[in-house]
N, C-alpha and C positions, 0 to 999 in steps of 0.2 A: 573844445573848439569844434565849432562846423561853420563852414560858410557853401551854400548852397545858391547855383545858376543856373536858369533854366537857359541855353542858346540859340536854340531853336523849336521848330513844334511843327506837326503834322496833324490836324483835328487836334484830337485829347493826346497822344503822341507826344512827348518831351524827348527829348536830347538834353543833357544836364553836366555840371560839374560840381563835384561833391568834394570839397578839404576837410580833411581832418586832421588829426595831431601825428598820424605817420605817413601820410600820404594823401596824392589827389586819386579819384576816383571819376572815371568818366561812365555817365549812365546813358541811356538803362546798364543794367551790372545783373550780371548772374554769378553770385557767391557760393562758390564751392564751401562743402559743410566739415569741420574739421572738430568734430565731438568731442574727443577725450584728448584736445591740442594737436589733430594730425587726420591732414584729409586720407583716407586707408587707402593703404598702396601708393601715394603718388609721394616722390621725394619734394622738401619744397623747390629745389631747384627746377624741378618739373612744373610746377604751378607756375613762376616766375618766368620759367621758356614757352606757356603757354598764354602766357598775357592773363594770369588770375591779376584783382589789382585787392580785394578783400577777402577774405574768410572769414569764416562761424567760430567762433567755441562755445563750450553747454555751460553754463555754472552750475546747474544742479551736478553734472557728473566731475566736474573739476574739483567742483567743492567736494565732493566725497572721495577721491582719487585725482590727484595724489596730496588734495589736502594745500590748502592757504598757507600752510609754512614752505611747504615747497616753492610754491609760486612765489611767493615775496621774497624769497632768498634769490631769484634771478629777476627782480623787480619788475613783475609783472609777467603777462599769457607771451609777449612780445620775445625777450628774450628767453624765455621757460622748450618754447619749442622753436626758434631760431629763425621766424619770420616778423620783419621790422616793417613790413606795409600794412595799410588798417585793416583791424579785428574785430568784428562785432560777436559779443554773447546773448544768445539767447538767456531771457532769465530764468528759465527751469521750470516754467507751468504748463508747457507742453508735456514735460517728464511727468511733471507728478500727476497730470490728468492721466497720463497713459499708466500709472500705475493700479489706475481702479480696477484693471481686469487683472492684476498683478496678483497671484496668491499669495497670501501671508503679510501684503504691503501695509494692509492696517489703516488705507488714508484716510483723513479722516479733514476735509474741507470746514471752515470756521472763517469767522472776521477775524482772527488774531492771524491767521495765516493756514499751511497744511502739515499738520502730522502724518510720519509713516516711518514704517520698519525701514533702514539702506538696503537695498538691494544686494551692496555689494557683503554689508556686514551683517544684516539685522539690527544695528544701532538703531532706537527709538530717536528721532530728527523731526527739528521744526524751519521749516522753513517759509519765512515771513515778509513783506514788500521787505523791508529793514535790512534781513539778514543778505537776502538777494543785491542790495545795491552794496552791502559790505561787500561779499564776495564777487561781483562785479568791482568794484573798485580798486580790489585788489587785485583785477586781472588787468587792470588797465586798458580796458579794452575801448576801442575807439568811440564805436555807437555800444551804448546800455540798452536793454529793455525792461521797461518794466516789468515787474511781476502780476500776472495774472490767473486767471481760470478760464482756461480751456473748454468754451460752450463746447458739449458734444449733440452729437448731432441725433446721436439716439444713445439708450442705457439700454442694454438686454433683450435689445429688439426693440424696445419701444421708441418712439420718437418724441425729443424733448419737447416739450411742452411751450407756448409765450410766454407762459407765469414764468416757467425754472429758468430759459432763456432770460428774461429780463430778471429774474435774483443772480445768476450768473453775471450779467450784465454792468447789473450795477453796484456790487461787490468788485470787480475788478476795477471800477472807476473809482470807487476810492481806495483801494489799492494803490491805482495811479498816483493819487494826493499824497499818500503815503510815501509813495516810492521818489517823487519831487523832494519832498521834506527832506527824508535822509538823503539825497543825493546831494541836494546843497548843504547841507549841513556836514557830508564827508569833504565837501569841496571839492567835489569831482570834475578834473580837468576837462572830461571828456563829453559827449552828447545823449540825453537821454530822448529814447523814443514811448512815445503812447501808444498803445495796442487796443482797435477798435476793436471790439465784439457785439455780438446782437445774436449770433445765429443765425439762421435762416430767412430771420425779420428784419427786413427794410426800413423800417419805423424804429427799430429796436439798432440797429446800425447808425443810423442819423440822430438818435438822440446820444448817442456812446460818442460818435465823431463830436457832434457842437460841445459835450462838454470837455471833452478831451482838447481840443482846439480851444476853447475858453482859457487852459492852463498854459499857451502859449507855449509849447515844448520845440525841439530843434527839428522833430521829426515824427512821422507817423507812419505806423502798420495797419495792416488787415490782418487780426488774426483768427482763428477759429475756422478755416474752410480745409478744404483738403482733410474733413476729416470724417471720412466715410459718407458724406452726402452724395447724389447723385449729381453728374457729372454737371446736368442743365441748371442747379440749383448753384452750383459752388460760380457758374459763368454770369447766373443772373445777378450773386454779391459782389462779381469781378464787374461787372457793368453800373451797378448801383453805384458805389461806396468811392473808389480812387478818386475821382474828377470831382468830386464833392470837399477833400481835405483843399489846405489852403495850396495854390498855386506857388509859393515862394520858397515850400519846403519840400523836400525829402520825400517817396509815396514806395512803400516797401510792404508787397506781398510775401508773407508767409508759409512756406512748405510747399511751394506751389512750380515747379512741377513737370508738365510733359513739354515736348518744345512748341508744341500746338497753343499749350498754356502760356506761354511764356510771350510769345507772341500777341495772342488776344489780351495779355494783362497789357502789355505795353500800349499797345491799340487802347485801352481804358484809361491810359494813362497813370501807369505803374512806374516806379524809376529803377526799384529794385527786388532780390527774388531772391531766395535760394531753396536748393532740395536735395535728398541724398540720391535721390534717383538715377543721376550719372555715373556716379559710385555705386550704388547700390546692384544695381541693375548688370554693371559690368561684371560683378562677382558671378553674377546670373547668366553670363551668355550671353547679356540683351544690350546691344552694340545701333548709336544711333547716327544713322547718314542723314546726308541731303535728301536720298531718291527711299525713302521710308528705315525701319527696323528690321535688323538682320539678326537674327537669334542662332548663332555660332556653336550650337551643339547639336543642329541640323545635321544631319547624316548628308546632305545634298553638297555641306564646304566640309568634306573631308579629302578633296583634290582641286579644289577651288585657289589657281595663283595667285589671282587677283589681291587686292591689297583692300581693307576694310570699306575704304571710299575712295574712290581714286581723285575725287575734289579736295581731299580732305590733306591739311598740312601737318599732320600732329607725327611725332617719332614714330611711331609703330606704320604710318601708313606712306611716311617718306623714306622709309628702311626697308628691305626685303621681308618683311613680313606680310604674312600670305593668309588668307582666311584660312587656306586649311594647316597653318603652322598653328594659329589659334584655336584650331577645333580640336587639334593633338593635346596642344597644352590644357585644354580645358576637361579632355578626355581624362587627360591624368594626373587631373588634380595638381599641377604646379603653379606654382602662387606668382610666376613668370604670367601669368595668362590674364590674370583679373587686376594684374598692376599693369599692363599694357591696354589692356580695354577700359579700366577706370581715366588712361593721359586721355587716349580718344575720344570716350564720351565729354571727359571737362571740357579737353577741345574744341571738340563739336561744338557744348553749349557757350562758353566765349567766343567762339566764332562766328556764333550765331548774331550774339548780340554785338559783337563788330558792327556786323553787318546791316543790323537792325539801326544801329548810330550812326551811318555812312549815308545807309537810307532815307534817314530825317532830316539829316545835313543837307542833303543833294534834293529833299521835297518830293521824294518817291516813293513814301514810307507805301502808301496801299497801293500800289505797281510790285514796289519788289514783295510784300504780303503775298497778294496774286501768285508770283511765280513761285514763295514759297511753299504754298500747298498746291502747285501742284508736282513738286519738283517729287516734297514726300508720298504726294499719291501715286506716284510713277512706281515706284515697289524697286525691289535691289535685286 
């Protein structure tokens, strides 16, 4: 099930509502990424008191850990990790692209699908569009994606080529056909999405969208950016390619990113996003406000009272906690510190896009834009 409405608009700008089979979703949407069933560090209750409305989970890393019997034994990713609002899975061709630098992984890309050694066992694994919409399906996860291959943006320094781009390209399109076939043929309650690729090429983008959009699916990604290209390259296929899928549906960027990004996609007309980078980055010190990045293992907040953002609503910054309470805990290594800066940053990024859906409501999307770069260039 999906039903999808656009409410409003600012230019290329949507405001949107998005059902699914455990929930409504109001876009644009920035989804916290919850890998192996669990966004790190944050309880779900936490996510729920910060207005998360969807999350990630991997199939490639599910499927290997803790394994399709587990999961069906609590019928589905929904009860397995104890959050009942919508779930979307990634299908695992992000992973197994990232295994080509991976020693030992063995992978080994084909039409039938990709071989490689697990990571976690060394068990020789194929994983296929087929086997992906199996393991998808038994995650029950809200949105599906298809399975594909991860254009990279260069191999060993070198940079890919239009030929390997476009074999990349259109191996993942029928891929797609693939992944339609079993999906309906498992009878999959839930929404399957097409994942554009092209690489770099613009021609090679638009012909992956028309045919992908010929299959008539519930939903569509951009995938294959944010992956090592240069920053004006990954803006130019953020400008290309969203306003181009069909208007009626769904428009979900991939791994994408800084709040800068997140912004300009929407401006492109993006509906949805996610990244580990709020997470990620918190593990790291690297804590995101209104008035720019505050990087909390600065020696400068080690008597800093101040609270992380003082605009900011999240537990940590409406509580007595003090940048330099954060700079201690991160000093010594307590795992208090990067589960407090992981609520912040999701925070921050839902709040953002609050704020961003307030603003297309009220028809001020490029006023309040304006004040948001300059809120971040103002520095902390």
């Amino acid at each position: 099930m999906l039903d999808f409405k656009v409410l409003s608009t600012e230019g290329l700008a949507r405001r949107g509502r998005l059902t699914l089979n455990h929930g409504v979703v109001e876009t644009p949407i920035f989804m916290p990424v919850g890998t192996y069933g669990t966004v790190k560090g944050v309880l779900p209750q936490s996510l729920h008191d910060m207005g998360a409305q969807i999350i990630l989970g991997n199939t490639f890393h599910l499927w290997l850990r803790p394994g399709l019997e587990v999961i069906e034994a609590f019928k589905g990713l929904h009860g397995f990790e104890g959050w009942q609002k919508p779930i979307l899975t990634d299908s695992g061709g992000f992973q197994v692209w990232s295994l080509g630098g991976a020693s030992g992984s063995g992978r080994k890309i084909s039409e039938e699908g990709v071989r490689f050694a697990s990571p976690v066992n060394g068990d020789k694994l194929l994983l296929t569009p087929e086997v992906s919409m199996q393991v998808q399906t038994a995650l029950d996860s809200d949105i599906v994606m298809q399975f594909d291959e991860c254009t990279p943006y260069e191999t060993g320094g070198v940079l890919t080529t239009e030929a390997e781009a476009r074999q990349s390209m259109e191996l993942s399109l029928r891929w797609a056909g693939r992944c339609m076939a079993e999906f309906n043929r498992l009878g999959n309650r839930n929404a399957l999405f097409g994942i554009v690729q092209g690489g770099m090429f613009e021609h090679l983008r638009e012909e992956s969208l028309n045919q992908l959009v010929a299959l008539d699916l519930p939903g569509y990604a951009i995938g294959g950016v944010s992956v090592g290209e240069p920053k004006a390259q990954m803006l130019a296929i953020m400008a290309h390619t969203p306003h181009r899928l069909p208007a009626h549906k769904p428009r979900y960027l991939m791994g994408v990113g800084t709040p800068e990004d997140l912004v300009e996609g929407v401006a492109c007309g993006v509906d949805m996003f996610d990244c580990v980078m709020p997470t990620r980055n918190a593990r790291n010190g690297h804590l995101f406000t209104r008035f720019g990045d505050l990087r909390i293992r600065n020696a400068r907040y080690k008597t800093d009272v101040r609270p992380i953002d003082e605009t900011c609503g999240c537990h940590a910054c409406t509580t007595a906690i003090s940048r330099a309470y954060l700079h201690h805990l991160d000093r010594c290594g307590e795992m208090l510190g990067p589960m407090l800066a992981s609520i912040h940053n999701l925070h921050y990024y839902l709040n953002l896009m609050r704020e961003i859906r307030e603003a297309i409501e009220q028809g001020c999307f490029e006023a309040w834009r304006a004040s948001f770069k300059a809120d971040r260039a103002r520095g902390v």
